[in-house]
N, C-alpha and C positions, 0 to 999 in steps of 0.2 A: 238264567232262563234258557228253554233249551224248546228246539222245534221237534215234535212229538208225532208229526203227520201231517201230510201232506195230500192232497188229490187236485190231479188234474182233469178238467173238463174239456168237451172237445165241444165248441161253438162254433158255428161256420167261418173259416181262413180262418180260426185262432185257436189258443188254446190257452183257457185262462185257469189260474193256480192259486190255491189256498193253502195256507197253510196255518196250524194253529202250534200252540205253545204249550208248555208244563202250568203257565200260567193264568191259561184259556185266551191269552189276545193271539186275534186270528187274520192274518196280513193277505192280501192280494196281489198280484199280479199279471200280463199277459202277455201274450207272444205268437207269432206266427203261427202254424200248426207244426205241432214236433212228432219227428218219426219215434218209434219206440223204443229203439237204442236211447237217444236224448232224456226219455223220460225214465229211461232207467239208471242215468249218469245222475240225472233230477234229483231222485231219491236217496243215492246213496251222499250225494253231496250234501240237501239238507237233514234229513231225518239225525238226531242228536247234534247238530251244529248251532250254537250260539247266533241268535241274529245277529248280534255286537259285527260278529266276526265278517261282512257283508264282501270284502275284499279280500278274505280265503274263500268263501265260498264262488265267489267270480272265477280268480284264477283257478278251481278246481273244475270249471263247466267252459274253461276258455276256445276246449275244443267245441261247442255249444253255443251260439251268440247269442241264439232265443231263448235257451232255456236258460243261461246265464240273465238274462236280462229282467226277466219273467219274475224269476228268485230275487232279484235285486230291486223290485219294485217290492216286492212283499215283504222278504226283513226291512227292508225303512221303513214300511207302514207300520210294522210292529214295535218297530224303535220308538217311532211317532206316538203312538197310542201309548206307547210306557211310557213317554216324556209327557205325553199331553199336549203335544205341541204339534203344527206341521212337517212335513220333512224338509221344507225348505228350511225351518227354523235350526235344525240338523246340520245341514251346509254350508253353514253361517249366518244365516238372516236374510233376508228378505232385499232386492235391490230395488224393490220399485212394489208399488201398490196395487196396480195388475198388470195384464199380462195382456196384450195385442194377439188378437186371433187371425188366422190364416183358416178358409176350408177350401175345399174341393168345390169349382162350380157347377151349380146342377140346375138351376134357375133363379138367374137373376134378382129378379125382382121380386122371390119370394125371399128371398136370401136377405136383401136386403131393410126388407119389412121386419124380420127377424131379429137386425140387430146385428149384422154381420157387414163389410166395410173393404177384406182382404179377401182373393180366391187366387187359386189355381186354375190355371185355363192348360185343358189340354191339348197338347200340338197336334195336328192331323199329321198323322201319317202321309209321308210323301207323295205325290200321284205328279206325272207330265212333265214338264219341264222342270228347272229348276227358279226361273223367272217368273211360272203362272203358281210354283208353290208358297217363295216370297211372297208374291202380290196377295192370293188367298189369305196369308195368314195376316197381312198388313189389313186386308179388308176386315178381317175377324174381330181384330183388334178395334179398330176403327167403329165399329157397331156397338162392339161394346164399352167404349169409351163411350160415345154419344147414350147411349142408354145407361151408363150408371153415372155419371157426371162427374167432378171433379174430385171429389170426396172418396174414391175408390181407389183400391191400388189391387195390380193384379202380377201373377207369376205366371210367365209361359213352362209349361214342363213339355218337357221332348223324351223324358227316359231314354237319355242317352242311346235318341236311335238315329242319328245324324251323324252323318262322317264329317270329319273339322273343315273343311270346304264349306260345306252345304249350313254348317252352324254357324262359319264366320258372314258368310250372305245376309244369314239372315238377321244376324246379331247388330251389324249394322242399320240396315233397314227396321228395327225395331227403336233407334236409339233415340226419335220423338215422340216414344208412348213413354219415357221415365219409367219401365217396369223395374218392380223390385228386385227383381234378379231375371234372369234367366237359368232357369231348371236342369241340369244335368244334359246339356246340349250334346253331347256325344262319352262314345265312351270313355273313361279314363285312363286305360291302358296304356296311352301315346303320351308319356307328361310333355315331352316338348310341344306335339300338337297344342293340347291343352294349354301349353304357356303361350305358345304363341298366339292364340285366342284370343285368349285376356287382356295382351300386350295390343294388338288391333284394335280392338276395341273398346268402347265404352259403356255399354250396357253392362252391370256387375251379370257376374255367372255362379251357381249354387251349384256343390258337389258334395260327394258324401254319401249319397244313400246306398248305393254300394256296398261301400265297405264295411267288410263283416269283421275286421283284425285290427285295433289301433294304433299296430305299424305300419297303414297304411295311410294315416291323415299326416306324419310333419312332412312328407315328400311334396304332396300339396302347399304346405303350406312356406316349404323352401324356394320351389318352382315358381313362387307367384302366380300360380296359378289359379286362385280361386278368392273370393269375395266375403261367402255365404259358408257354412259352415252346417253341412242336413245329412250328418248320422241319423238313422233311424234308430228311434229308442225303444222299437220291439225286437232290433239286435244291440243293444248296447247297455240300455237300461239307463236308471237316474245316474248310478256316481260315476260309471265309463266316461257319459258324455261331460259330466260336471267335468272328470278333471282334464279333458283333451280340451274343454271350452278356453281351460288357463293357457295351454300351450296357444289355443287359438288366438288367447288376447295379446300376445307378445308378438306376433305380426299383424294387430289392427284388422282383423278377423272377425267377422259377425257370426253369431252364431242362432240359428233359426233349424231346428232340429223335427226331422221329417217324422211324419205321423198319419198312417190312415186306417189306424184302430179301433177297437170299439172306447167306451167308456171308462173302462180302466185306464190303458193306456195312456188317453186322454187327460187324465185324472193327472198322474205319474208326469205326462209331461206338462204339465200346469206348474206342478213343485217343480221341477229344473227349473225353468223357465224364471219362477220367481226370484232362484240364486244365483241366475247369472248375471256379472258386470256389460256383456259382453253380448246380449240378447237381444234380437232386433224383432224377432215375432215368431210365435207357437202355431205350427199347421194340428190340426184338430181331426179328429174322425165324429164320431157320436161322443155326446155327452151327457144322452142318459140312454136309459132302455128297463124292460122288465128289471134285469137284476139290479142296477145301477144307479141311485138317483145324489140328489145331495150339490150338484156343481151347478149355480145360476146360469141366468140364458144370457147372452151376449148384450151388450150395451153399448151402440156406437161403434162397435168393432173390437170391443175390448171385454176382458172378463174378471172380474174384481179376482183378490186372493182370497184360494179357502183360507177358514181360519178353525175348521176340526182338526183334531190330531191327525197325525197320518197320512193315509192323500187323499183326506177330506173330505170321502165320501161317504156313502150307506149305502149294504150290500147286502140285497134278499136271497139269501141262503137259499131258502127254500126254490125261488126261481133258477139259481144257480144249479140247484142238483136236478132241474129235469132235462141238463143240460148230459148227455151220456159219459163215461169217464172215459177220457182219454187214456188207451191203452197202446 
């Protein structure tokens, strides 16, 4: 079996990839928005390459992380659809029955009527002192515990715009909310800072989104410095993060891999999720749309495993191409 064509679509921040086969099964996947060099690495790396072959085609886009990633959602979905199976069934089987969702919080209490249980709360941006920005953010919290009740868990994200001072402050003063991590509190650059963090305190801390090169996660995870384990899998893809998830289990490493894609992605990171030992909860973007549908709606905070081949979903072509082609 041999991939015969390819087109990329350009959908707003992404750029999502088809590709079809000698055999007509036709794989997807998505990724950031890719400049035009990328997509011309894209092509010459898939067009006649075996989907089998999914870790030559990675290291040939290594200078690529999205379009590497993109590709590597689509040959397993193509793998998936030959076997007939899911892609998790691909990466050994399945560790769990479903999969704990994480979203973006946007309102509360519609979230929660929905069937959602897990959110990210994003940090304000600094403002005055450094005593009335703790306090605000302890108040934030504080509201929002009292309005979602005991059955909720939430993630502060900072997108590492705090200097290691200002994260360790606050890190402490967080440590009677039980948050599930704390999000990317500063940047990475300083691992001693970093280690020293972690060591201070108690609140866990989530790293990772960053890093676009997988020589960059065992340093982490030498330094002791991290918790949580959130490559983003629109620069990594399924089997990147699969196999760094393994080095992640061998220092007692969670691994909760970052996501704020559309549906595909979404999709893609559902299968990781299902093969890891090592998997504490799946951040989610959308999970359906026009082109998208196929993935149930949340349940308690949780989302059962597809059980379609591939990654599990149904993809309207037709909606997908009035999407313009990514050039």
């Amino acid at each position: 079996m041999k991939i015969t064509q390819l087109n990329a679509f350009a959908s707003p921040g992404a750029t999502l990839l088809r590709i079809e086969t000698d055999s007509g099964l036709r794989g997807y996947g998505e990724c950031r928005t890719l400049p035009a060099s990328d997509l011309a690495l894209l092509k010459q790396a898939a067009i006649g390459a075996d989907p089998a072959a999914y870790e030559i085609a990675r290291a040939r886009l290594a200078d690529s992380p999205g379009a590497q990633a993109a590709l590597n959602m689509a040959l397993l979905d193509v793998l998936g659809k030959q076997a007939k199976a899911p892609i998790y069934s691909l990466l050994g089987g399945a560790t769990r029955h479903k999969v704990r969702l994480l979203t973006a919080l946007t309102d509360l209490a519609a979230q929660m009527r929905a069937g959602e249980r897990a959110f990210v709360v994003p940090l304000a941006t600094p403002k005055g002192s450094r005593l009335n920005f703790v306090a605000n953010t302890v108040e934030q919290l504080t509201k929002l515990r009292e309005q979602a009740g005991d059955n909720v868990d939430f993630v502060l994200d900072a997108q590492g715009k705090l200097v290691p001072a200002e994260a360790g402050n606050l890190s402490a003063a967080l440590e009677r909310f039980h948050l599930l991590w704390f999000d990317e509190p500063c940047p990475i650059a300083n691992l001693a800072a970093v280690r020293k963090l972690a060591k201070e305190n108690v609140t866990p801390l989530g790293f990772g989104r960053s890093i676009t090169k997988p020589a960059g996660v065992p340093d982490l995870f030498r330094e002791q410095a991290i918790d949580v384990l959130r490559l983003d899998i629109r620069l990594h893809g399924i089997s990147q993060i699969r196999r760094l998830a393994v080095v992640a289990e061998t220092y007692y490493t969670a691994v909760a891999p970052f996501n704020d894609g559309g549906p595909i992605a979404s999709a893609a990171a559902i299968q990781l999720a299902a093969s890891m030992p090592n998997f504490v909860i799946q951040q989610v973007g959308a999970l359906s749309s026009a082109v998208v549908s196929g993935l149930p709606a949340p349940r308690d905070g949780f989302l059962p495993l597809p059980t379609a081949p591939g990654l599990g979903i149904t993809i309207n072509d037709s909606a997908l191409e009035r999407f313009p082609e990514a050039v």
